[in-house]
N, C-alpha and C positions, 0 to 999 in steps of 0.2 A: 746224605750218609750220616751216620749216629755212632759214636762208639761208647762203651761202656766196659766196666770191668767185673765179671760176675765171681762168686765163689763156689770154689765145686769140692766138698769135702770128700776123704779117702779115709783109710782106716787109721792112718796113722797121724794125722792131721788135714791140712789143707791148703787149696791153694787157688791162683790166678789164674781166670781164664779171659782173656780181651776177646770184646766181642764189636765187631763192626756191625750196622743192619743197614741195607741197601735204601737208598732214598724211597722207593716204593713201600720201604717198610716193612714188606715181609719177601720169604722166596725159598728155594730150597738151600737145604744149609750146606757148608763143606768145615770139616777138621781140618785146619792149618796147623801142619806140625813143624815145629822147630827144625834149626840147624845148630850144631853148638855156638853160634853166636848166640843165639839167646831169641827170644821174641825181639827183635832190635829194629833196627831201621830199615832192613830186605824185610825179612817177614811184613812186616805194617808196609811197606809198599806194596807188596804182594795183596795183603787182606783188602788193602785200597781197590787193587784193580779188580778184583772178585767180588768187590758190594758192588762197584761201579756194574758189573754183568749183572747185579741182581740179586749175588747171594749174600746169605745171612753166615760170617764167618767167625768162626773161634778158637784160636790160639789160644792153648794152654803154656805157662810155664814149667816146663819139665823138667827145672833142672831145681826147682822150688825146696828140694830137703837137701841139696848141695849148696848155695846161694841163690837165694829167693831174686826175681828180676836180674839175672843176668842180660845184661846188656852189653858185647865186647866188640871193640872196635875192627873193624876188616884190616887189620893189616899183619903184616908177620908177627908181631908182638901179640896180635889180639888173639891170633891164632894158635900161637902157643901156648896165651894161657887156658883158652878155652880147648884143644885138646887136654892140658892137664886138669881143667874143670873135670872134662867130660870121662878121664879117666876112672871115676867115681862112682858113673854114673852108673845105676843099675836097670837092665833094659828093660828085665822082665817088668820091673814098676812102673816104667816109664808106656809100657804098653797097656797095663792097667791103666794109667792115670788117663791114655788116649781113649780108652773104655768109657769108662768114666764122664768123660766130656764129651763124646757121642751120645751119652745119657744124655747128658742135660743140652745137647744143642736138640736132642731129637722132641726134648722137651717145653722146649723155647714157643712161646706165642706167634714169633713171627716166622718161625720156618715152616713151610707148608709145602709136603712132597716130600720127597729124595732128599739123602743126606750123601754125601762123599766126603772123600779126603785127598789132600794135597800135601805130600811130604816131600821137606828137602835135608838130601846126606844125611844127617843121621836121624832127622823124621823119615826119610825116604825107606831107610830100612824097619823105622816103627809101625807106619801105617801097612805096610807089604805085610809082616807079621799078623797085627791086626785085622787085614783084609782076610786071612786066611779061618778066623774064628768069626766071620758075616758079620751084617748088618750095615754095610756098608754098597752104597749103591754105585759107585764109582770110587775107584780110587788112579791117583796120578804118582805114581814115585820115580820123585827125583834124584839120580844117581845112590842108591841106598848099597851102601858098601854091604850090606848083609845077605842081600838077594842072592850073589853065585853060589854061598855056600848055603841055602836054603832053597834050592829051588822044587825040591820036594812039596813043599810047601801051594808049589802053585796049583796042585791036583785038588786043594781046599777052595782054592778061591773058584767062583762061581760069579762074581761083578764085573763087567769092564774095566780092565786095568789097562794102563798105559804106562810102560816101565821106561825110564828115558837115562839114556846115559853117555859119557864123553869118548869116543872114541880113541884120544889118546891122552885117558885119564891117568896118573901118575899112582893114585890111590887106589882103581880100580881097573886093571891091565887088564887088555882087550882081550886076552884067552881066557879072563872071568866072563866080562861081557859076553863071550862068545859059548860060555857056558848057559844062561839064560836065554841067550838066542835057542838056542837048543832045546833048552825044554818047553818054549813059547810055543815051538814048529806043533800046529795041528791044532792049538786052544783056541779058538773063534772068540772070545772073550779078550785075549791078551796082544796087545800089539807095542809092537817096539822100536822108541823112536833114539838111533844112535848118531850121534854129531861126532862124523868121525874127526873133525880136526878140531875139534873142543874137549877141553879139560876134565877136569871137576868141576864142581858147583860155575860152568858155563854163563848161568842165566842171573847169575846174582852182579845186579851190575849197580852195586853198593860196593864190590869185593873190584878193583882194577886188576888186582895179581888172577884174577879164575875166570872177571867176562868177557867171555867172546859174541859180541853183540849180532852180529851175524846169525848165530846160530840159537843164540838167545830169543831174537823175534822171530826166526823160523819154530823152533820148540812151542814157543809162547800160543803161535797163532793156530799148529795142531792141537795144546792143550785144548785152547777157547771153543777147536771144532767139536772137541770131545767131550767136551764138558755139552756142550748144545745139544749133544747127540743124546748123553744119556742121566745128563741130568739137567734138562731144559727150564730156562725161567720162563713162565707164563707173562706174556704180556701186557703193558698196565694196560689198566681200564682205562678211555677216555673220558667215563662220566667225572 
């Protein structure tokens, strides 16, 4: 595995994208989107385990015209500042900028195939919005607080989606979840994986106050089917 940091300019300036590439070197790519912690130490364990399957991955820094590389600690403190970071935050750019780096991963030497996306909370509501304007060949969102009141939305999307969320999320209360259930019912494209006795952000087990490990490697191990399914890495050559 190889990591690197590429630039990907925007209108208004520019910014950071880290990029992992799988020991084999090339493979199909996925957008890693943020959580307001920042590209931080979950994200990079995350990018780890997706070169590790193969893919070629790139996390952008979104929050780059607020504080460039935020980086904020999982704990209550980190949390509040990075809510008040994120209070700033402008979504519409920040879905651009996820454009943007879909460009340039689709661009990349070593992606070959399919491209998707992997978002968490508030990537999760990025990529879902994104999903909805194509080009995306799979996307995974994780618990994206913006899904219930967008679910309009899902009549655009046209990729396999796998919308995944906490059952007795404190942020996103189960009569929203259960709003998304609903307009899932009958899309052959959209499935939905709900952990009902996990939190928010469940799977981030950087976070002790949110992982529920349990449901974490159950989440984890449908992602990896899904991702096999429909955005498959080719296997190495023996030569």
């Amino acid at each position: 595995m190889h990591t690197r940091v590429d630039t990907v300019n925007a209108d208004d300036g520019s910014f950071d994208v880290r990029v992992w590439t799988p020991t084999g070197g090339s493979g199909p790519g996925i957008l890693l989107v943020q959580e307001i912690f920042g590209v931080g130490p979950y994200i990079e364990k995350v990018a780890r385990d997706l070169a590790e399957l193969g893919y070629v991955v790139a996390a952008p820094d979104l929050f780059w015209r607020l504080q460039p590389n935020w980086r904020a600690e999982h704990t209550e403190e980190g949390v509040r500042a990075s809510v008040e970071l994120s209070s700033g935050f402008d979504f519409a750019r920040g879905v651009a900028d996820c454009a943007l780096t879909l460009a340039h991963l689709r661009s990349m030497p070593e992606v070959t195939g399919a491209v998707g996306s992997v978002g968490f909370c508030l990537g999760g509501s990025l990529n879902y919005v994104l999903a909805a304007q194509g080009g995306l060949d799979a996307v995974l969102s994780f618990y994206g607080s913006a899904v219930p009141d967008s679910t309009e939305l899902m009549s655009q999307i046209n990729s396999p989606l796998l919308l995944v969320f906490g059952g007795s999320d404190p942020y996103i209360p189960r009569d929203q979840v259960a709003k998304v259930e609903k307009a899932a019912q009958g899309r052959p494209n959209v499935r939905m994986h709900i952990a009902e006795q996990a939190g928010h952000a469940f799977h981030n087990s950087e976070a002790p106050m949110f992982h529920h490990p349990e449901a974490a490697a159950r989440v984890w191990n449908e992602a990896v089917a899904f991702l096999d399914t429909n955005l498959p890495v080719a296997p190495l050559s023996s030569d």
